[in-house]
N, C-alpha and C positions, 0 to 999 in steps of 0.2 A: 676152460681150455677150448672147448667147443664154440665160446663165443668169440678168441681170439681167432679162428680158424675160418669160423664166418668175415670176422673183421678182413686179415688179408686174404679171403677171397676176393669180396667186396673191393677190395684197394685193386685186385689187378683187374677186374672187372672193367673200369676205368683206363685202365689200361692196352686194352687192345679190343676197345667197342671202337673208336675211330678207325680199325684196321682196312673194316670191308668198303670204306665210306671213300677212300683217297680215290676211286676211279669217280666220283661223283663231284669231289673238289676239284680234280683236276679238271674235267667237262666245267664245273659252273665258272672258277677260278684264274684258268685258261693257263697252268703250269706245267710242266715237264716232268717226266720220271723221275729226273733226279733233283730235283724240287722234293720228293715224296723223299729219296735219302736226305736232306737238307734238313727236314721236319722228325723227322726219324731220331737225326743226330740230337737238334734240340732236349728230344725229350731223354737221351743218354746224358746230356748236359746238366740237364736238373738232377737224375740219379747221381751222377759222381757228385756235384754241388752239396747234396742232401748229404749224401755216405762222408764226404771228405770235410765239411764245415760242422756237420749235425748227426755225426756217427756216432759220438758218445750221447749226448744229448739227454737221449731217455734214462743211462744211468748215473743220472744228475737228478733231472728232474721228474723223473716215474716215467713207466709206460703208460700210462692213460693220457696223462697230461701232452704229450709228447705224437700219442696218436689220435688224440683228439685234435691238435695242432695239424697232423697229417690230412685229416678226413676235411679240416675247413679248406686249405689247401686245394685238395681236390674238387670241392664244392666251388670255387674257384676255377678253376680250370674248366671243368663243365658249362657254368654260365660263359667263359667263353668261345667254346663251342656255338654254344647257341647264338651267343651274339655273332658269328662269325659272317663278314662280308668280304672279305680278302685274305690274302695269302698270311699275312702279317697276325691275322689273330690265329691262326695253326700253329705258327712257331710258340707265339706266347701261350696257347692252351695246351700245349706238347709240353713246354718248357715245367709250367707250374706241374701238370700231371706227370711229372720225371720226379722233380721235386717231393711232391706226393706220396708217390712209389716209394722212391729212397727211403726218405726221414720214417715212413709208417711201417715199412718193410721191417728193418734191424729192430723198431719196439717191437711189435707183435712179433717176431718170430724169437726173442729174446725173451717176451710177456711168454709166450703157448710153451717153450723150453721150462719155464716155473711153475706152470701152471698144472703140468701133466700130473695128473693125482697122484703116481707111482712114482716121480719122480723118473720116468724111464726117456733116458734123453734119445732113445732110440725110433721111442714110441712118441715122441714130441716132432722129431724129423720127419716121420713118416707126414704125420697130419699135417704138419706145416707146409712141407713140399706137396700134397696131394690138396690142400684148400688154395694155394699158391697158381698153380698146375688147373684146376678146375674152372679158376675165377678168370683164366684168361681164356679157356676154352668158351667158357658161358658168354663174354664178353664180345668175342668173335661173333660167336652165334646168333646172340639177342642184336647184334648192330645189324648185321647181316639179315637175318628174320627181316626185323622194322622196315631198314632202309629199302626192300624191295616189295612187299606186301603191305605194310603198312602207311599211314598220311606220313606227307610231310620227310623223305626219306633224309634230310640233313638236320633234322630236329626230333625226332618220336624217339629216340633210344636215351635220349640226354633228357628227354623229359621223364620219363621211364626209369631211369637210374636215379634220376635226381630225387624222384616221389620215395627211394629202395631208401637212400641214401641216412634219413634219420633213423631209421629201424635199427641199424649199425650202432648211430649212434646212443641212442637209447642201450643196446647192448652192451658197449664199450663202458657206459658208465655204471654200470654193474657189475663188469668183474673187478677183481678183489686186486690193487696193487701188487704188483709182485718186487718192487725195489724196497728193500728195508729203510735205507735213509736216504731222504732225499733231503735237496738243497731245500732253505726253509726263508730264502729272500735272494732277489737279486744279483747281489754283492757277492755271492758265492756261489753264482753259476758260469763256469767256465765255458764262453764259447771261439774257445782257441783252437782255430784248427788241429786235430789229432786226430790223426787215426791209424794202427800199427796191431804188431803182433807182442807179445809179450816178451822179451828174451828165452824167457827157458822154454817155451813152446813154440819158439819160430820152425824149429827141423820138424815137428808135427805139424806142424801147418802146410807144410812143403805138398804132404801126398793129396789131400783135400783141396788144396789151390789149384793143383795139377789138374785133378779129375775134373774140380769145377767147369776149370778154362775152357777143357776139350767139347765138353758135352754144351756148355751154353756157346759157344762158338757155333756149334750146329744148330742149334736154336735161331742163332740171328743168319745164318747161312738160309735153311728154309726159309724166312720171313723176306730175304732179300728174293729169293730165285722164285716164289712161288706165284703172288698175284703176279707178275710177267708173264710166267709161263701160262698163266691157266688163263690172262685174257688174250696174248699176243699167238701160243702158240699151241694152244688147246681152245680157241676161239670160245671159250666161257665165260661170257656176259652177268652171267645170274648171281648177285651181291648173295643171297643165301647160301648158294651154292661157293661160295669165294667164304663165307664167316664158316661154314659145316666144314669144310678142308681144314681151315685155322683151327677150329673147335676138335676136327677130329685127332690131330697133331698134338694138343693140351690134353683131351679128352683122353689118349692111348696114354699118356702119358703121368696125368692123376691115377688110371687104373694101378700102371707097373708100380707106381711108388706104395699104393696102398697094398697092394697085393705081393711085394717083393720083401715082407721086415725080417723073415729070420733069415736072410740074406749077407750073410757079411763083409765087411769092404773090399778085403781080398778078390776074392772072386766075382762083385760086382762091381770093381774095376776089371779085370777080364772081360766078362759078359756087354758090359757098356762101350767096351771098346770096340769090340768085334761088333755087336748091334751099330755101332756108329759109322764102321768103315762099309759095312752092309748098306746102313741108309743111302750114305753118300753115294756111291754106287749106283744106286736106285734111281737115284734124283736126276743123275747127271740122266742114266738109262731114258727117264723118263720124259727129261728136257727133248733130246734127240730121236726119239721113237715117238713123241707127239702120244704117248696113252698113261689114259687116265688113269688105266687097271695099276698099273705099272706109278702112279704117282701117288695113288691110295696107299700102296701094300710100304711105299717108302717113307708115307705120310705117317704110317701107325708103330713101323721098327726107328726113326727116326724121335719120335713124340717116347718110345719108350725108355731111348738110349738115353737120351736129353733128361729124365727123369730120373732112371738108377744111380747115373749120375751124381744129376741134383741131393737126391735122396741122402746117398750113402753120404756125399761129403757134406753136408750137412750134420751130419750123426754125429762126426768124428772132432767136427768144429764143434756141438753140443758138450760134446764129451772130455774135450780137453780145457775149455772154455771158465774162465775164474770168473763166481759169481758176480764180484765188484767191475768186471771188463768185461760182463757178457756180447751188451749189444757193438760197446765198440769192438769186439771179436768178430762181430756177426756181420757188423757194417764192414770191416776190413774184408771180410769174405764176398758177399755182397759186390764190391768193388770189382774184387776179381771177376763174378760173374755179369757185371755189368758192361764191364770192358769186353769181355771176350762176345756178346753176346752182339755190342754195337760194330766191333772191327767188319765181319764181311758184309755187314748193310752198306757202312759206307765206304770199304775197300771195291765192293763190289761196283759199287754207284759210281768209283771214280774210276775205275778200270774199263768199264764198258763205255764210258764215254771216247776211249782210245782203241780197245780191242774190240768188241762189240762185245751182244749178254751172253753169249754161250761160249767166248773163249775165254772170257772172265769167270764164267763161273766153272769152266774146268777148272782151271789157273787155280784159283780157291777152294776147291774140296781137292786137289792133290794136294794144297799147302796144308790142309785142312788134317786130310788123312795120315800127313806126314808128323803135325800138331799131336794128335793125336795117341800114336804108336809113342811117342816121344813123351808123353803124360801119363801112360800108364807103365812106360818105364821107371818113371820118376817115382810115378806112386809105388810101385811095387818094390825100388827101393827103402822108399819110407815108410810105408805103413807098419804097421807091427804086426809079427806072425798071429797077433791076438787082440780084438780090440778089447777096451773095457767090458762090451755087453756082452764078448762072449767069455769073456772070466766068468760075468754075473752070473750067466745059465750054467756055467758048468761047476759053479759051487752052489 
């Protein structure tokens, strides 16, 4: 379990190490802010690509096999990073690393759901969302680190990940399968697009999609409003300083998941909701009053809310989930947080090119806020006075 948890760390790691580097591209490159939304979208484009063609995938042909596939993928993407001379290899190195993400994501958190010794799909959520959660913290951080202290600041992190990168896989090929039967030749692997909810489990599915939407929506909300604010209108230059903001947002945010498990859905949707209407709040606060104090304190209840979140509805998708339809459950879920996560990158991106970035990004944390109240109505609808885990403890 432990080794999967490494694994998608390791995958989002990849994932938001190009984060702190985009003020560097854009100076060598000679592109536009909304260039950086344009690049952004790409790599949302490989995520649905991967979840929506390649979301059953793994339970067809195994999770290893599947995120061995993911990890080459990536390795891919990285070299071209490296090789990059123009704008045009950003979009294809986003695009494959979307791809990546996707396809590697729904195994391994599918694999670490079967893996957990106890079978406790409670205790599989947490760790999945908390190595999930970490690996994009670290990824911020180490880009950020390299690219300002370090040689070479558009190359030393991708050389650096790349050396990590077999260690993984050495790992990955020593956990123990977790799909009982897989396809055993070609001719029987279906890759026909699907991807869906079960019928008898779509109205469960409802409270978990809801909570997802709202919390990874603030997620890609922060990522849009943040390097803006912090070089244009907090005049912060320092790439360390731009990946430790990113890293501290992931960072608060692996804490809550790991530290929040006898927590249960009910009331951490409550708790999430209000921590999120809180963040937002903050951010806006913080946009407008130009202080940093003020963009920290919204940087760490923002990273938490985004987490409980994550957490919980993951649990609930664990736990209603048929083993034979895991990953494609997981990748349907997925989907939801990957849509909600790209909308205000590049709703944001395309609104300030007419309203400019701070009426824009009112505009979108009231829709935001309103998103919101509106998903944990939903969920508290749906969810059940009781989940599974807490029947378990109370027999």
């Amino acid at each position: 379990m432990w080794a999967g948890v490494a694994g998608i760390a390791s995958l989002y790691i990849g994932s938001t190490l190009p984060t702190p580097l985009y003020p560097l591209y854009r100076h060598q490159f000679g592109f536009s802010e909304f260039m950086v939304t344009a690049i952004y979208a790409s790599y949302v484009l490989g995520n649905l690509a991967a979840l929506f063609a390649l979301g059953r995938l793994s339970d067809q042909l195994g999770r290893r096999p599947t995120s061995l596939i993911a990890f080459a993928i990536l390795f891919a993407s990285i070299l071209c990073f490296l090789a990059s001379t123009g704008t045009a290899w950003l979009f294809v190195a986003r695009a494959l690393n979307g791809l990546a993400a996707g396809l590697g994501a729904g195994a391994l958190t599918a694999w670490i759901a079967e893996l957990e010794p106890r079978h406790d799909k409670a205790r599989a959520a947490i760790v999945a969302s908390a190595g999930n959660l970490a690996g994009l913290g670290l990824g911020a951080l180490i880009g950020g680190l390299l690219a300002q202290y370090g040689p070479w600041p558009l190359r030393t992190s991708y050389v650096v990940y790349l050396a990590m990168l077999p260690i993984i896989v050495v790992l990955t090929l020593a956990m123990p399968e977790g799909v009982e039967h897989t396809v055993r030749n070609t001719d029987e692997l279906s890759l026909r697009p699907r991807i869906g909810v079960p019928r008898n489990i779509r109205l469960a599915f409802i409270a978990p999609a809801a909570m997802a939407f709202a919390t990874f929506a603030l997620g890609g909300f922060y990522a849009a409003l943040t390097p803006g604010l912090l070089t244009e209108r907090l005049q912060q230059h320092n790439l360390a300083a731009v990946g430790a903001l990113v890293a501290l947002f992931f960072g608060a945010g692996a804490l809550t998941a790991a530290t929040t498990g006898k927590l249960t859905p009910r009331p951490a949707l409550l708790i999430s909701t209000i921590m999120l209407l809180v963040g937002l709040a903050l951010l806006i606060t913080a946009e407008h009053t130009r202080s940093m104090v003020t963009l920290v304190i919204a940087t760490i209840i923002s990273g938490g809310a985004t987490a409980l979140g994550y957490r919980c509805s993951l649990q609930i998708v664990n736990e209603i989930a048929p083993a034979a339809q895991r990953a494609e459950l997981v990748s349907s879920y997925l989907l939801v947080c990957y849509t909600a996560n790209s909308l205000p990158v590049i709703g944001v991106g395309l609104l300030s090119l007419a309203v400019g970035a701070a009426s824009a990004h009112l505009a979108f944390a009231v829709l935001l806020a309103a998103l919101s109240v509106i998903a944990c109505a939903t969920g508290w609808r749906f969810l059940p006075r009781e989940s599974r885990t807490e029947g378990a403890h109370a027999r």
